[in-house]
C-alpha positions as CSV (number, residue, x, y, z in Angstrom):
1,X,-23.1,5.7,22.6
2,X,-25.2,4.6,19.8
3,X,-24.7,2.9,16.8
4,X,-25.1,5.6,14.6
5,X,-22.8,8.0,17.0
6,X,-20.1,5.4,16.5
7,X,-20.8,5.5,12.8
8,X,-20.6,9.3,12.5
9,X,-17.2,9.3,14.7
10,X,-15.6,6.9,12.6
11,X,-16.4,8.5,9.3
12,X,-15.2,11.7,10.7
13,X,-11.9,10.0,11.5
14,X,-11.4,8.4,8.4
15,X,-11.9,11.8,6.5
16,X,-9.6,13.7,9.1
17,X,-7.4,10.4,8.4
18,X,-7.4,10.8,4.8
19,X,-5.8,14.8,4.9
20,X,-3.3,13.7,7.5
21,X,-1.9,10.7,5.4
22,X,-2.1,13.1,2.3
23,X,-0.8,15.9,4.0
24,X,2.3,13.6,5.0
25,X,2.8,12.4,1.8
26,X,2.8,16.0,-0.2
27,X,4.5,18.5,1.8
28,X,7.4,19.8,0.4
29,X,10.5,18.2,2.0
30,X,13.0,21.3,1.7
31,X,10.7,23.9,4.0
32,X,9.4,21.3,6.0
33,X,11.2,19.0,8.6
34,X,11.0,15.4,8.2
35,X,9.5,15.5,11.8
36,X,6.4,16.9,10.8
37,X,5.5,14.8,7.7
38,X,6.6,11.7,9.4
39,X,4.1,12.8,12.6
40,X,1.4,13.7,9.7
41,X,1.7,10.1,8.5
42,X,1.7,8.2,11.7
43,X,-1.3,10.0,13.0
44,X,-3.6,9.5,10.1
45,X,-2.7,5.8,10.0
46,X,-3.8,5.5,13.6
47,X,-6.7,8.0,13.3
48,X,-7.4,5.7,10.4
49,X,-7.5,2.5,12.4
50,X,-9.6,4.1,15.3
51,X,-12.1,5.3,12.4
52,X,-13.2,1.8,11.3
53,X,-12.6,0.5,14.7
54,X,-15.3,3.0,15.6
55,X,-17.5,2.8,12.0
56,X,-17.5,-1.4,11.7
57,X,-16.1,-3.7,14.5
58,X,-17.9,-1.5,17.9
59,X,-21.2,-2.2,17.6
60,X,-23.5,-1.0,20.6
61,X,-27.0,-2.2,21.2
């Protein structure tokens, strides 16, 4: 891949990242089970990670 691939994957990530973690955070708890926020949360923190593993630290020549 190249580097500006990489870049675009991780910023794409990140953003996705940023409405997962939010989503998580905001949803009502009384129509929604605990389950699904706590999934929401977990999966934007790791999407989050993989974004600026992909946007800074993997650098391809």
């Amino acid at each position: 891949m190249s580097k500006n691939t990489c870049k675009i994957i991780g910023f794409v990530t990140m953003i996705i990242s940023v409405f997962l973690i939010m989503g998580g955070l905001y949803l009502p708890q009384a129509e929604i089970p605990a389950l699904i926020t706590i999934t929401c949360l977990v999966s934007g923190i790791i999407l989050c990670v993989v974004g600026v593993v992909f946007y800074k630290i993997l650098k391809t020549d």
